[in-house]
PDB file of the backbone (N, CA, C, O) and the ligand in Angstrom, with CONECT records:
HET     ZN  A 101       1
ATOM      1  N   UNK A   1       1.901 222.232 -26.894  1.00  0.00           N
ATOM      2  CA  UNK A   1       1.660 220.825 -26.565  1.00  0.00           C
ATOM      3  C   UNK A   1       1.182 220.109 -27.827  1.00  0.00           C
ATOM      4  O   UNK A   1      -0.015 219.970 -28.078  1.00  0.00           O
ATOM      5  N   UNK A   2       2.273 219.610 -28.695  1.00  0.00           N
ATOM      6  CA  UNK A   2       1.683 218.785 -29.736  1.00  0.00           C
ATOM      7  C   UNK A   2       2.176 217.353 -29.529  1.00  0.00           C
ATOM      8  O   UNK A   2       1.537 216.363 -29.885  1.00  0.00           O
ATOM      9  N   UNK A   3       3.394 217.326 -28.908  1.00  0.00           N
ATOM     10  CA  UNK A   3       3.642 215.899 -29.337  1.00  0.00           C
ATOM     11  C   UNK A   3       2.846 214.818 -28.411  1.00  0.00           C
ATOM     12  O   UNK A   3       2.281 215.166 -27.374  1.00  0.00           O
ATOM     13  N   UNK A   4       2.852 213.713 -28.799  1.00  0.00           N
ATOM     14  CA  UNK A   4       2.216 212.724 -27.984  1.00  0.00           C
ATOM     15  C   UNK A   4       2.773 212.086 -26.601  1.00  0.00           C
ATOM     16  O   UNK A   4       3.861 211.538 -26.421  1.00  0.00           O
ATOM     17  N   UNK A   5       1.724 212.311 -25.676  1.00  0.00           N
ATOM     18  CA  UNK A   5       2.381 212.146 -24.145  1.00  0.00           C
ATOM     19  C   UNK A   5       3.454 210.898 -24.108  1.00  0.00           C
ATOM     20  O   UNK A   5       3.437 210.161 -25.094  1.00  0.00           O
ATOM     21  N   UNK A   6       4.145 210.678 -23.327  1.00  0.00           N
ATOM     22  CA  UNK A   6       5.023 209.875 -23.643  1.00  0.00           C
ATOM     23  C   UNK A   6       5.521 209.015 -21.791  1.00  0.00           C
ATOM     24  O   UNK A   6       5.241 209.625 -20.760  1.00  0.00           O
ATOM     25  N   UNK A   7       5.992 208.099 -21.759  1.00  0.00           N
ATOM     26  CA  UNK A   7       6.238 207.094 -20.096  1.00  0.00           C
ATOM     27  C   UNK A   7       7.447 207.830 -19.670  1.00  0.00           C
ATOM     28  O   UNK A   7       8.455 207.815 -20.377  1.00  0.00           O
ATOM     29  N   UNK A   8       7.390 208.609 -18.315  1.00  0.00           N
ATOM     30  CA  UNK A   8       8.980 208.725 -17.700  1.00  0.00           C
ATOM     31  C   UNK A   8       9.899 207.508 -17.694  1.00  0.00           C
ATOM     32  O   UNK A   8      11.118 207.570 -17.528  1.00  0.00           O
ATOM     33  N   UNK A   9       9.137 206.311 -17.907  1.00  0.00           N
ATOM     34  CA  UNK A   9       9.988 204.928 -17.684  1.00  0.00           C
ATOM     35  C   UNK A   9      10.810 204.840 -19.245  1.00  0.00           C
ATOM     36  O   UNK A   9      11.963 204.420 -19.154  1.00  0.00           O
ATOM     37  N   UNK A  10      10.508 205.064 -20.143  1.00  0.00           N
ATOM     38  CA  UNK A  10      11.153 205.378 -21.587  1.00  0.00           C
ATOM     39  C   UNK A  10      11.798 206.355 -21.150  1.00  0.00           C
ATOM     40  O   UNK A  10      11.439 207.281 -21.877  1.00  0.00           O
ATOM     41  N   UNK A  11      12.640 206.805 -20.309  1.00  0.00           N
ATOM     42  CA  UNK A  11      14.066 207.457 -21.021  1.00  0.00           C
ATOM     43  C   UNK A  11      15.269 206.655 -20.468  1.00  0.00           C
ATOM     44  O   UNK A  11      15.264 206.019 -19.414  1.00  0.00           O
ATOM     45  N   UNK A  12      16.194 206.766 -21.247  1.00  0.00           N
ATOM     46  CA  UNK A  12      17.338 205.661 -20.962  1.00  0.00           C
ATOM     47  C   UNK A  12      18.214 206.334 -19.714  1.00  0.00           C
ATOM     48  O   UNK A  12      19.218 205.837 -19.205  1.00  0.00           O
ATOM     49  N   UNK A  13      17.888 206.980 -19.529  1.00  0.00           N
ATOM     50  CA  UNK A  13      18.665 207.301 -18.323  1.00  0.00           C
ATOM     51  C   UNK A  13      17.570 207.142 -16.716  1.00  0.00           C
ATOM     52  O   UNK A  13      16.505 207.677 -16.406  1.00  0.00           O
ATOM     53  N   UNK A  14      18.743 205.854 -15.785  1.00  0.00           N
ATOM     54  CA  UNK A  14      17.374 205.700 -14.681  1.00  0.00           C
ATOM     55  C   UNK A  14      17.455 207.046 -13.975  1.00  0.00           C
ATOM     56  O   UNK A  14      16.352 207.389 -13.548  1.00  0.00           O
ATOM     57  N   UNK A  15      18.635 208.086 -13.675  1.00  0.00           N
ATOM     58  CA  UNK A  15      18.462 208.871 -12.762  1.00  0.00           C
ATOM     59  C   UNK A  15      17.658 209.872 -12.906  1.00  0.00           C
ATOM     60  O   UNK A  15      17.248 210.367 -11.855  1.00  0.00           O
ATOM     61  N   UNK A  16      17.227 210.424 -14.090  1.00  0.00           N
ATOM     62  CA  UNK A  16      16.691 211.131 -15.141  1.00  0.00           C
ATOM     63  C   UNK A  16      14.893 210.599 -15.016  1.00  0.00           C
ATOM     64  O   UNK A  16      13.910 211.310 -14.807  1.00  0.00           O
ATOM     65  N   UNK A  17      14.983 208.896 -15.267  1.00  0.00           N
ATOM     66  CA  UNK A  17      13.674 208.641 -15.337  1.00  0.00           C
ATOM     67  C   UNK A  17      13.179 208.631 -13.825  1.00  0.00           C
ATOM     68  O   UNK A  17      11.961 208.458 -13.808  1.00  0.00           O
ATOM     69  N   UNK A  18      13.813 208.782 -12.327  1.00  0.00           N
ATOM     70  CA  UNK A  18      13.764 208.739 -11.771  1.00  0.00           C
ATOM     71  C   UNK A  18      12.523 210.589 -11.369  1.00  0.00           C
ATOM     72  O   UNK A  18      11.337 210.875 -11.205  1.00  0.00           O
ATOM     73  N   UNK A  19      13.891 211.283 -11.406  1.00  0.00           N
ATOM     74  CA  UNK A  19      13.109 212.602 -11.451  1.00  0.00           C
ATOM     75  C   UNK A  19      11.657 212.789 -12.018  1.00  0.00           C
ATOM     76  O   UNK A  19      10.692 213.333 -11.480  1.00  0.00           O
ATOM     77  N   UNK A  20      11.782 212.067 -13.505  1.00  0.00           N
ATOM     78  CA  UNK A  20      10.451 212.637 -13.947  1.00  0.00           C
ATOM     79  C   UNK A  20       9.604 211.781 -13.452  1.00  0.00           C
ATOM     80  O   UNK A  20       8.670 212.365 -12.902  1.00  0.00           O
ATOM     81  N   UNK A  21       9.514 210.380 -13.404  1.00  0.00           N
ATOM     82  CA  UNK A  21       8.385 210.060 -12.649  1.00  0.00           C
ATOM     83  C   UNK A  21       7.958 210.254 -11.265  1.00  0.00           C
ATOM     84  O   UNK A  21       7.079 209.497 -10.854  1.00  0.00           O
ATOM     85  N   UNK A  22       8.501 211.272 -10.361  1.00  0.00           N
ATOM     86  CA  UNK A  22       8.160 212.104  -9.603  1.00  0.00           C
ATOM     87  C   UNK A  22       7.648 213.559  -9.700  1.00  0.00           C
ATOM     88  O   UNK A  22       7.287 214.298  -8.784  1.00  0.00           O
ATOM     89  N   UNK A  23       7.699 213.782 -10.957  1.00  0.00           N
ATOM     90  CA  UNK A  23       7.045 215.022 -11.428  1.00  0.00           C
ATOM     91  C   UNK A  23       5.967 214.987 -12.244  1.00  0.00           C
ATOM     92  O   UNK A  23       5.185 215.937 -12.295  1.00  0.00           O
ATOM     93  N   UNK A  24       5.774 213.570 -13.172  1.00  0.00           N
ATOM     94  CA  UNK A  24       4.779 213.041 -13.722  1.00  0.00           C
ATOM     95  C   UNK A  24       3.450 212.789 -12.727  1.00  0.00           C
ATOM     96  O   UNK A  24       2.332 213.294 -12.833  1.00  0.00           O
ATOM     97  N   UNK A  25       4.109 211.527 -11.396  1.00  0.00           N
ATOM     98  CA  UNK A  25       2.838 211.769 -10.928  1.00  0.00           C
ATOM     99  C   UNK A  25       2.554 212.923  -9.657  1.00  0.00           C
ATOM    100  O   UNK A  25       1.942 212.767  -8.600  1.00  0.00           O
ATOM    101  N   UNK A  26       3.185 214.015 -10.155  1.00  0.00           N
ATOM    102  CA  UNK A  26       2.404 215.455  -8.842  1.00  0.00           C
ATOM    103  C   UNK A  26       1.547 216.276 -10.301  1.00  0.00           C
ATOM    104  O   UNK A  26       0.892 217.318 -10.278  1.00  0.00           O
ATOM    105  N   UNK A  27       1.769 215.614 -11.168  1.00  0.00           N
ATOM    106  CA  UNK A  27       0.568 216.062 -12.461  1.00  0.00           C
ATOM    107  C   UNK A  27       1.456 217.146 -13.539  1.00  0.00           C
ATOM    108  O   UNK A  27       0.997 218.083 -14.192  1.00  0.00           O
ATOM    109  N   UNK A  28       2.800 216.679 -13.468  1.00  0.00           N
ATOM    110  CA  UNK A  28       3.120 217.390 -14.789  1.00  0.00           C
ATOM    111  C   UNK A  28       3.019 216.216 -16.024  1.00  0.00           C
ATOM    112  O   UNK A  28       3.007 215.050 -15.630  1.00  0.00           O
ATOM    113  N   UNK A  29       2.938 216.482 -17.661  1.00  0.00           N
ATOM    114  CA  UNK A  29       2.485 216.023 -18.494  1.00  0.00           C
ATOM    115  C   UNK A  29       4.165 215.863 -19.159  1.00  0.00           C
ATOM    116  O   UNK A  29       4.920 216.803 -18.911  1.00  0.00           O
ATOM    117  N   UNK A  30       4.567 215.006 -19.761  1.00  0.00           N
ATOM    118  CA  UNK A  30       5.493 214.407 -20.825  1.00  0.00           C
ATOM    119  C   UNK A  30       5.155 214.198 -22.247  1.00  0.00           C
ATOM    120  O   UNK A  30       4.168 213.710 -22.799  1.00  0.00           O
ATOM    121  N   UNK A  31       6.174 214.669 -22.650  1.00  0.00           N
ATOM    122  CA  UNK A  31       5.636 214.884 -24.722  1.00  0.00           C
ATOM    123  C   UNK A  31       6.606 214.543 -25.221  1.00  0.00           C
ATOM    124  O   UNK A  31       7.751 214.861 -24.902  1.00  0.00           O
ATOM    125  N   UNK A  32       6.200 213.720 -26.230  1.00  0.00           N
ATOM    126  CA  UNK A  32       7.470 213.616 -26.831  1.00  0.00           C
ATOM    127  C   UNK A  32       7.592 214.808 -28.198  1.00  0.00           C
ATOM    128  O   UNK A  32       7.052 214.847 -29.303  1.00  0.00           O
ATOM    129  N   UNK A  33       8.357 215.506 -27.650  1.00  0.00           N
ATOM    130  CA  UNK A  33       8.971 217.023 -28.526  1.00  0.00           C
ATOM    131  C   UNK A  33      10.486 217.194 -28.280  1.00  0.00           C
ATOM    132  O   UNK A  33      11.016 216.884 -27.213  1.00  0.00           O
ATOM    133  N   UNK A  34      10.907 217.522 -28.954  1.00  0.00           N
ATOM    134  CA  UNK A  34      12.381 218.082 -29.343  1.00  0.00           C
ATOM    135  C   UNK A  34      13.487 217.198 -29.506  1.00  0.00           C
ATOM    136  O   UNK A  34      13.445 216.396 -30.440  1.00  0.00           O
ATOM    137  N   UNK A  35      14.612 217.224 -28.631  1.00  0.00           N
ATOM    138  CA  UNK A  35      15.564 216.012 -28.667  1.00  0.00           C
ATOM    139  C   UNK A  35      14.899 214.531 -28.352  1.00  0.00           C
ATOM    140  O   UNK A  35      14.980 213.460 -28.952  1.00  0.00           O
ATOM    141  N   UNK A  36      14.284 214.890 -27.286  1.00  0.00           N
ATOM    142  CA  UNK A  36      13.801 213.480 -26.846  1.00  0.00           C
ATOM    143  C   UNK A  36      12.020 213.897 -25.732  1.00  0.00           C
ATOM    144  O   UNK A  36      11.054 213.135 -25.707  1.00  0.00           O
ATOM    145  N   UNK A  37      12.093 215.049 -25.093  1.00  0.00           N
ATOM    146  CA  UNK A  37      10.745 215.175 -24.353  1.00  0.00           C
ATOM    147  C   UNK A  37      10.644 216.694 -24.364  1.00  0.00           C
ATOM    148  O   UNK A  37      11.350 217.435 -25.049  1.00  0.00           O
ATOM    149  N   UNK A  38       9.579 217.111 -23.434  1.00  0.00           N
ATOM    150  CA  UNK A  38       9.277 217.973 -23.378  1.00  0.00           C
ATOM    151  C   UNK A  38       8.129 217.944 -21.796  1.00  0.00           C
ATOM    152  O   UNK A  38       7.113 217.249 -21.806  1.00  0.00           O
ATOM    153  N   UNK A  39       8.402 218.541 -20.931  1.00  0.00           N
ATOM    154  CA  UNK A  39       7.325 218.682 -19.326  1.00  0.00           C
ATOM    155  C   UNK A  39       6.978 219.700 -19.246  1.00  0.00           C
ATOM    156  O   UNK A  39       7.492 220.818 -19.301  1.00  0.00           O
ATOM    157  N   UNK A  40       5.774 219.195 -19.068  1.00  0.00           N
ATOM    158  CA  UNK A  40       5.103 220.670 -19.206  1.00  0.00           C
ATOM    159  C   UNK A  40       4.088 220.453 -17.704  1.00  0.00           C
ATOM    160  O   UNK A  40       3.313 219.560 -17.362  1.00  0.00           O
ATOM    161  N   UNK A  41       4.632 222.007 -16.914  1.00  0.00           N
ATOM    162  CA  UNK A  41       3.913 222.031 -15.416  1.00  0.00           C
ATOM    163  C   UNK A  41       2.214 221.776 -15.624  1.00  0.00           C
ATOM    164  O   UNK A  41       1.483 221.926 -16.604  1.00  0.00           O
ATOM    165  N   UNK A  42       1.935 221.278 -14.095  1.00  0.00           N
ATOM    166  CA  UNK A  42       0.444 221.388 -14.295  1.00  0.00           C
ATOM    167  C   UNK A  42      -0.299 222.152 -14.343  1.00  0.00           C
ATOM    168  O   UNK A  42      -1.418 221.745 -14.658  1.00  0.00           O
ATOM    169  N   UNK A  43      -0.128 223.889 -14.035  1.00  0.00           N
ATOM    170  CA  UNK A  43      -0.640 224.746 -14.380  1.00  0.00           C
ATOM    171  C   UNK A  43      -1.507 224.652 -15.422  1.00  0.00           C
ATOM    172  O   UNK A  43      -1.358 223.776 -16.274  1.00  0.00           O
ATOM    173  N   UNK A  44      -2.638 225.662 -15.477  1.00  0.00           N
ATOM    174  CA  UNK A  44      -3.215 225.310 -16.799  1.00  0.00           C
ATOM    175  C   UNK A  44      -2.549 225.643 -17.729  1.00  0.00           C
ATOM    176  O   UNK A  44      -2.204 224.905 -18.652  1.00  0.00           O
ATOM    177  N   UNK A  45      -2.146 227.427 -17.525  1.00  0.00           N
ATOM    178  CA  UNK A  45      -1.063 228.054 -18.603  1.00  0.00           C
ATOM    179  C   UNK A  45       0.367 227.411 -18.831  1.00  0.00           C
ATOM    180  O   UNK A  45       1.177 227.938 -19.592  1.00  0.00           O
ATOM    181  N   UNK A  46       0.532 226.700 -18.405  1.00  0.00           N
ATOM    182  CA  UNK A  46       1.806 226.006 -18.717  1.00  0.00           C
ATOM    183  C   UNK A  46       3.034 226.745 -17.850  1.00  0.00           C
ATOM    184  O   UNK A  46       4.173 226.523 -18.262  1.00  0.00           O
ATOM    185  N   UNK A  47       2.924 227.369 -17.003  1.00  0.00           N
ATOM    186  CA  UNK A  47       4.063 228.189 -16.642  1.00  0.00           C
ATOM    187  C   UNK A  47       5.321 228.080 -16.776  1.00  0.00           C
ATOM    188  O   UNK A  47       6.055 229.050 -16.967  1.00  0.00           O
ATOM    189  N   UNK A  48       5.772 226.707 -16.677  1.00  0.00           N
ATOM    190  CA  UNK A  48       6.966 225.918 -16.636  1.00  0.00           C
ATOM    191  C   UNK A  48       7.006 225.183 -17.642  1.00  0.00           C
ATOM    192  O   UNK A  48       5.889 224.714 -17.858  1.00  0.00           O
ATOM    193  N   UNK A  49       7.796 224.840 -18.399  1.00  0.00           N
ATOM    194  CA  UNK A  49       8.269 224.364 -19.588  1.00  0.00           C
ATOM    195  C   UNK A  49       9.673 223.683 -19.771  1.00  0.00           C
ATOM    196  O   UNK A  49      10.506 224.504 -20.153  1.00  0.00           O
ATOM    197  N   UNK A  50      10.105 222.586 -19.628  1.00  0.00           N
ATOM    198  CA  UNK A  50      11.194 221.939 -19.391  1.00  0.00           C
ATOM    199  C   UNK A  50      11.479 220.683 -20.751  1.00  0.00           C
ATOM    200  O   UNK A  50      10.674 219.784 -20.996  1.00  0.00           O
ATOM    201  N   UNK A  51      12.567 220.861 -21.374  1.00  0.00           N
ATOM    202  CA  UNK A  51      12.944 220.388 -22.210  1.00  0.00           C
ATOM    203  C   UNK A  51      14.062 219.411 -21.999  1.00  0.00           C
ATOM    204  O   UNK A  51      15.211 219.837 -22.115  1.00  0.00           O
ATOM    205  N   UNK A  52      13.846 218.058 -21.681  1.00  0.00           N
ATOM    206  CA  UNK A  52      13.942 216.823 -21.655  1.00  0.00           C
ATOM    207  C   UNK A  52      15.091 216.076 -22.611  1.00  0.00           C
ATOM    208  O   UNK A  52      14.529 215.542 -23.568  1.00  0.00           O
ATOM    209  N   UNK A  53      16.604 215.877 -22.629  1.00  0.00           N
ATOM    210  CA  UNK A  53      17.311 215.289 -24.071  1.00  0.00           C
ATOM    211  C   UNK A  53      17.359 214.343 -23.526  1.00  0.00           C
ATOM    212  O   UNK A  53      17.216 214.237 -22.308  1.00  0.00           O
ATOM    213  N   UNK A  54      17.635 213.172 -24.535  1.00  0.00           N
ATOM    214  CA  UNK A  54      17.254 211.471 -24.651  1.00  0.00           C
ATOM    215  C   UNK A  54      18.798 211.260 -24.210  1.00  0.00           C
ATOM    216  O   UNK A  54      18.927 210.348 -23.393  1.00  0.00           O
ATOM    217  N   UNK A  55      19.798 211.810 -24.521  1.00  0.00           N
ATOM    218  CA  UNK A  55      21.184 211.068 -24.043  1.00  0.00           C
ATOM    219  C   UNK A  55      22.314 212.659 -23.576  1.00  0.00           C
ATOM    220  O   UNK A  55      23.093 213.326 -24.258  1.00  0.00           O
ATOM    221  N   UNK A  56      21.937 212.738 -22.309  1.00  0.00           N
ATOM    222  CA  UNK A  56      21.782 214.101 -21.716  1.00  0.00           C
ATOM    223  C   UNK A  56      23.913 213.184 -21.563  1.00  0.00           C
ATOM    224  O   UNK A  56      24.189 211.985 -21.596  1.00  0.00           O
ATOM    225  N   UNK A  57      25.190 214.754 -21.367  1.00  0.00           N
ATOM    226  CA  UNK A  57      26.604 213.697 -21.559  1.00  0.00           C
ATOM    227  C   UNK A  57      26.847 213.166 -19.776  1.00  0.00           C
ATOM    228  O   UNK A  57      27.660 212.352 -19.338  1.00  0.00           O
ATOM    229  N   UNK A  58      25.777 214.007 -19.012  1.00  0.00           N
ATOM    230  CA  UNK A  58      26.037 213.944 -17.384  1.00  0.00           C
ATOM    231  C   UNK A  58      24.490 213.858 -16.978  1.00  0.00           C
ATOM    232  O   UNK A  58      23.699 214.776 -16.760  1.00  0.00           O
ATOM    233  N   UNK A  59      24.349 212.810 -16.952  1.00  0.00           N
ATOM    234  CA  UNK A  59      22.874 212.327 -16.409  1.00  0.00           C
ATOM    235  C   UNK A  59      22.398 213.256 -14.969  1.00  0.00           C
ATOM    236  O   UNK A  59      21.338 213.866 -14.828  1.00  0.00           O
ATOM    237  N   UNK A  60      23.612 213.138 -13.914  1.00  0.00           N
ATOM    238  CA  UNK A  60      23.139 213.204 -12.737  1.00  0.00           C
ATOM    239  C   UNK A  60      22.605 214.521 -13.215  1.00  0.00           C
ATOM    240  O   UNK A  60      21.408 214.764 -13.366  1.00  0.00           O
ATOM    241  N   UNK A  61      23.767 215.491 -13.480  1.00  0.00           N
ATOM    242  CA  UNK A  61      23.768 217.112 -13.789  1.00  0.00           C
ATOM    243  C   UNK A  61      22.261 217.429 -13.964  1.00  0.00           C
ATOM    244  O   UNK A  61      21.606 218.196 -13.260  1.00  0.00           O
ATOM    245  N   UNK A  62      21.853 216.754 -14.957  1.00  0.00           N
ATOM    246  CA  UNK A  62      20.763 216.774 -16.161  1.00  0.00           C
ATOM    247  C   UNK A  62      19.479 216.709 -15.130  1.00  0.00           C
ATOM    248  O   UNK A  62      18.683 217.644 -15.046  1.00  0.00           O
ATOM    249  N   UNK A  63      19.390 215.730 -14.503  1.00  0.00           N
ATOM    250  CA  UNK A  63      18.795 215.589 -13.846  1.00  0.00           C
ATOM    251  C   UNK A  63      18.540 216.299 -12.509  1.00  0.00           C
ATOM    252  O   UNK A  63      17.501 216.163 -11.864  1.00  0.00           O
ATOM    253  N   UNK A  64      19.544 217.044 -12.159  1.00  0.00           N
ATOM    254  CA  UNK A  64      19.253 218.651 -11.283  1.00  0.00           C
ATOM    255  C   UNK A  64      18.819 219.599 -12.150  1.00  0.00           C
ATOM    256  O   UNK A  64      18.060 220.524 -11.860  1.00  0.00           O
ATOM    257  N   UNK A  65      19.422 219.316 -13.495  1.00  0.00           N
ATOM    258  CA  UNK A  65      18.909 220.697 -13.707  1.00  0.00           C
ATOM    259  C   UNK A  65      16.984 220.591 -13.745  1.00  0.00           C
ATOM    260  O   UNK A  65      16.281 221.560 -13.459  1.00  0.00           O
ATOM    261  N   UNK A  66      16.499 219.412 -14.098  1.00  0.00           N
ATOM    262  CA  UNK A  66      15.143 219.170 -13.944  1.00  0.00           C
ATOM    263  C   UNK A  66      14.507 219.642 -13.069  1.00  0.00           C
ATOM    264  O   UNK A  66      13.499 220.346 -13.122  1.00  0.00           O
ATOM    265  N   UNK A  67      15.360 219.082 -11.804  1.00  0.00           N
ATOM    266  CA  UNK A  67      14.644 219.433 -10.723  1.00  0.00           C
ATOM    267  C   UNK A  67      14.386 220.783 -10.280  1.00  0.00           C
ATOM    268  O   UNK A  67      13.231 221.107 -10.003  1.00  0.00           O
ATOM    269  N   UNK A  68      15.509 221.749 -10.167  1.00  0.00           N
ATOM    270  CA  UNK A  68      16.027 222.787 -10.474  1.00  0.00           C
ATOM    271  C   UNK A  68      14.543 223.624 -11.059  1.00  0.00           C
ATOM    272  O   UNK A  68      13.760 224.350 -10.446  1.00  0.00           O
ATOM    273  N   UNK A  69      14.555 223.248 -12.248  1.00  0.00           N
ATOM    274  CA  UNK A  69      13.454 223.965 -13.139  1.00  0.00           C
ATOM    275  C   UNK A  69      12.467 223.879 -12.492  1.00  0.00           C
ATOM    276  O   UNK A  69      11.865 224.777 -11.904  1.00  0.00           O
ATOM    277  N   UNK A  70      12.244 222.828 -12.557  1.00  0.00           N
ATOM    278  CA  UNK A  70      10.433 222.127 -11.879  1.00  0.00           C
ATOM    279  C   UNK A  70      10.198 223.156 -10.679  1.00  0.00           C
ATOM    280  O   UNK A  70       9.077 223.225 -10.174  1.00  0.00           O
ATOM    281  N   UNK A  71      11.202 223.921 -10.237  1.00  0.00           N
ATOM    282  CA  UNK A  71      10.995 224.492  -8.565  1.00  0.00           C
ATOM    283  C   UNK A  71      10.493 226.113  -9.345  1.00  0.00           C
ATOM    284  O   UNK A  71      10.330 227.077  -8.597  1.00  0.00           O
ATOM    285  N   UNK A  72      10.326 226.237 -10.556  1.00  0.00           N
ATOM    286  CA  UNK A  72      10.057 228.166 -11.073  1.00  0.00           C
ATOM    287  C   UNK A  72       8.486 227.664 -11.463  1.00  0.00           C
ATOM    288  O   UNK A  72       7.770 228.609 -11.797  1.00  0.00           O
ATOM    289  N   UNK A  73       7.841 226.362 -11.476  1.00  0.00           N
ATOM    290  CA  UNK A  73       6.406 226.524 -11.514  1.00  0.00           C
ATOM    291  C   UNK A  73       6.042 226.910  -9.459  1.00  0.00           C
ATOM    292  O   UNK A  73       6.463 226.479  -8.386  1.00  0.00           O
ATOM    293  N   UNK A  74       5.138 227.843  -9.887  1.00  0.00           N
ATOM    294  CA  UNK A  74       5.096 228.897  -8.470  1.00  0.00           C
ATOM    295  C   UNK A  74       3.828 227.742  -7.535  1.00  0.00           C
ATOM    296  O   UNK A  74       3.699 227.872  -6.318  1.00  0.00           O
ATOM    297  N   UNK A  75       3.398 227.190  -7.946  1.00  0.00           N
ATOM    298  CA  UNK A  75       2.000 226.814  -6.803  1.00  0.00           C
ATOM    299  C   UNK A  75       2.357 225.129  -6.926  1.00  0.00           C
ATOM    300  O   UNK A  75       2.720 224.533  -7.940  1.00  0.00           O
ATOM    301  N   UNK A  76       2.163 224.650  -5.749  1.00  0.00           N
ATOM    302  CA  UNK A  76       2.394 223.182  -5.356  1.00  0.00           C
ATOM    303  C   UNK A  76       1.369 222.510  -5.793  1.00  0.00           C
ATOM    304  O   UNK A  76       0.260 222.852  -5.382  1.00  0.00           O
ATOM    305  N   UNK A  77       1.491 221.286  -6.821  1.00  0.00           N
ATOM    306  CA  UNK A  77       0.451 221.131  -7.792  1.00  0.00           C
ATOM    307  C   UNK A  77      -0.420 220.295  -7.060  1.00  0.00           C
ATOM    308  O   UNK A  77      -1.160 219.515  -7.660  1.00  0.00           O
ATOM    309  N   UNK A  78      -0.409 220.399  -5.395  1.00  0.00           N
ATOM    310  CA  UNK A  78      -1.893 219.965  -4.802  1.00  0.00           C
ATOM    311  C   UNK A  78      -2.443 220.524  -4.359  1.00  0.00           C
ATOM    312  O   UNK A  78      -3.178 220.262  -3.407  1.00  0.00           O
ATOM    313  N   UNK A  79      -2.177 222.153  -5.253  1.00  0.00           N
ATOM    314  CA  UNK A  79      -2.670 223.214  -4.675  1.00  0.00           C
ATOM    315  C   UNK A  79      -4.083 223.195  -5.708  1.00  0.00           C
ATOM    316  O   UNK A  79      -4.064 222.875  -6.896  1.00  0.00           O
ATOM    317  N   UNK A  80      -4.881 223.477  -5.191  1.00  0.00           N
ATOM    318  CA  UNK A  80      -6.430 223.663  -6.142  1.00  0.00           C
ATOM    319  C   UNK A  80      -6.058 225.034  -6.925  1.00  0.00           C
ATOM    320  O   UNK A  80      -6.069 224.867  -8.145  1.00  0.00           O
ATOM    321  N   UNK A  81      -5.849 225.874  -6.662  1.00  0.00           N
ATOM    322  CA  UNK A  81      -5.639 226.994  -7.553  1.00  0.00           C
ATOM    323  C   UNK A  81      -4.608 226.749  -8.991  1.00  0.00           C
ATOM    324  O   UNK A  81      -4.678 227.574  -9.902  1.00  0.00           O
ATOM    325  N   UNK A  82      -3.734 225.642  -9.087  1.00  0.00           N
ATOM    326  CA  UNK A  82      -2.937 225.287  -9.799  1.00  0.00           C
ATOM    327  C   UNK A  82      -3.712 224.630 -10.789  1.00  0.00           C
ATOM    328  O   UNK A  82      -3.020 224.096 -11.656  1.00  0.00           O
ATOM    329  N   UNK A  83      -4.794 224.522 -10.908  1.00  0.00           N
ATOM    330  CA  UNK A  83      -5.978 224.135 -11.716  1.00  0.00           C
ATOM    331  C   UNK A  83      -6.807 225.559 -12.380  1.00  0.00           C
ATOM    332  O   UNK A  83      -7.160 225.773 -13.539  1.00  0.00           O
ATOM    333  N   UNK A  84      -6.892 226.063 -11.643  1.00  0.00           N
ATOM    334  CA  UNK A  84      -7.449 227.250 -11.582  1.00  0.00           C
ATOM    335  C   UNK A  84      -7.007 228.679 -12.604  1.00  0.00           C
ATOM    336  O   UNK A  84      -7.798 229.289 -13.324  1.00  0.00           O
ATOM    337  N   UNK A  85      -5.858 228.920 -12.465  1.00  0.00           N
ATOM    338  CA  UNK A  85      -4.888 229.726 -12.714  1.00  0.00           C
ATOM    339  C   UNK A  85      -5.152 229.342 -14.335  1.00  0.00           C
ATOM    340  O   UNK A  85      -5.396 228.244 -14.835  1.00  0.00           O
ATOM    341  N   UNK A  86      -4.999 230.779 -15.014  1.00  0.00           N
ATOM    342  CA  UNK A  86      -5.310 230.585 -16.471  1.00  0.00           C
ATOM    343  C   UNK A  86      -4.945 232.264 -16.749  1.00  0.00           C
ATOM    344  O   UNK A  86      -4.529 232.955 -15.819  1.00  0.00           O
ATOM    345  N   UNK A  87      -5.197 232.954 -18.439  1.00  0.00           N
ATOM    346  CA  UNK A  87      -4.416 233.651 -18.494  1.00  0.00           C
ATOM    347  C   UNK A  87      -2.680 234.013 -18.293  1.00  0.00           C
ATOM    348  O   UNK A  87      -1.699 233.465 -18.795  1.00  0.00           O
ATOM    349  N   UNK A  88      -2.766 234.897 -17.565  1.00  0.00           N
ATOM    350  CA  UNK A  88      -1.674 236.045 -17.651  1.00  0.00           C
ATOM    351  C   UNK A  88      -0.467 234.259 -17.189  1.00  0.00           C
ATOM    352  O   UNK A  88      -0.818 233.128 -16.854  1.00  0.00           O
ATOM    353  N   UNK A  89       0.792 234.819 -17.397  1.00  0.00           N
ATOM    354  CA  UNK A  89       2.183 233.981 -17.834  1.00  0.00           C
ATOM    355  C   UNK A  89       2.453 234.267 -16.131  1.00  0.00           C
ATOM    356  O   UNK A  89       2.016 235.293 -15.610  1.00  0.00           O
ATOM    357  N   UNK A  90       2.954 233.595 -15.619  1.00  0.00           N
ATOM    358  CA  UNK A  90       4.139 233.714 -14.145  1.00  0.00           C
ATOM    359  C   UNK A  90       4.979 233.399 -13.875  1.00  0.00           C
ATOM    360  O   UNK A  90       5.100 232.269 -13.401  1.00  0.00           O
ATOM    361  N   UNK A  91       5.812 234.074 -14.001  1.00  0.00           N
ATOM    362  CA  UNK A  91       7.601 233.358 -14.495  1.00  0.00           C
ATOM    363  C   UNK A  91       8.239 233.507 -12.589  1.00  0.00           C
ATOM    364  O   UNK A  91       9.384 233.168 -12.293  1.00  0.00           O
TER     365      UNK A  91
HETATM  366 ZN    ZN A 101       3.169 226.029 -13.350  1.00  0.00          ZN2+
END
């Protein structure tokens, strides 16, 4: 987590910005790292790690595959333990 958090409303794609600002506010974090972002689950350890491109060639696609991902962080982030959870990796 280095780059600086960044607005789901800044990405040029609405279907795309759509997804993440539904994942932004269940408490995952946005960075701006790599092509264009970087989401990182709310876990403490980061479990989930999703890499974000700024001009993805099939938006919708792109935007399953988000969702897609977002579903391998294991605990529902209004789960209190999803705070909790530290150490060991859970793929
Ligand atoms: Zn997670």
């Amino acid at each position: 987590m280095v780059g600086r958090e960044i607005a789901a409303a800044d990405h040029p794609s609405k279907e795309i910005r759509e997804v993440l600002k539904r994942l932004v506010s269940k408490g995952w974090v946005l960075r701006s790292e790599g092509h264009w972002g970087t989401l990182y689950c709310p876990c403490e350890d980061h479990c989930t790690v999703i890499r974000v491109g700024g001009t993805p060639k099939n938006p919708s696609q792109d935007a399953r595959r988000i969702q897609r991902k977002a579903k391998w962080c294991p605990l529902p982030p209004d789960d209190p333990r999803a705070a909790l959870r530290g150490g060991g990796v859970v793929n």
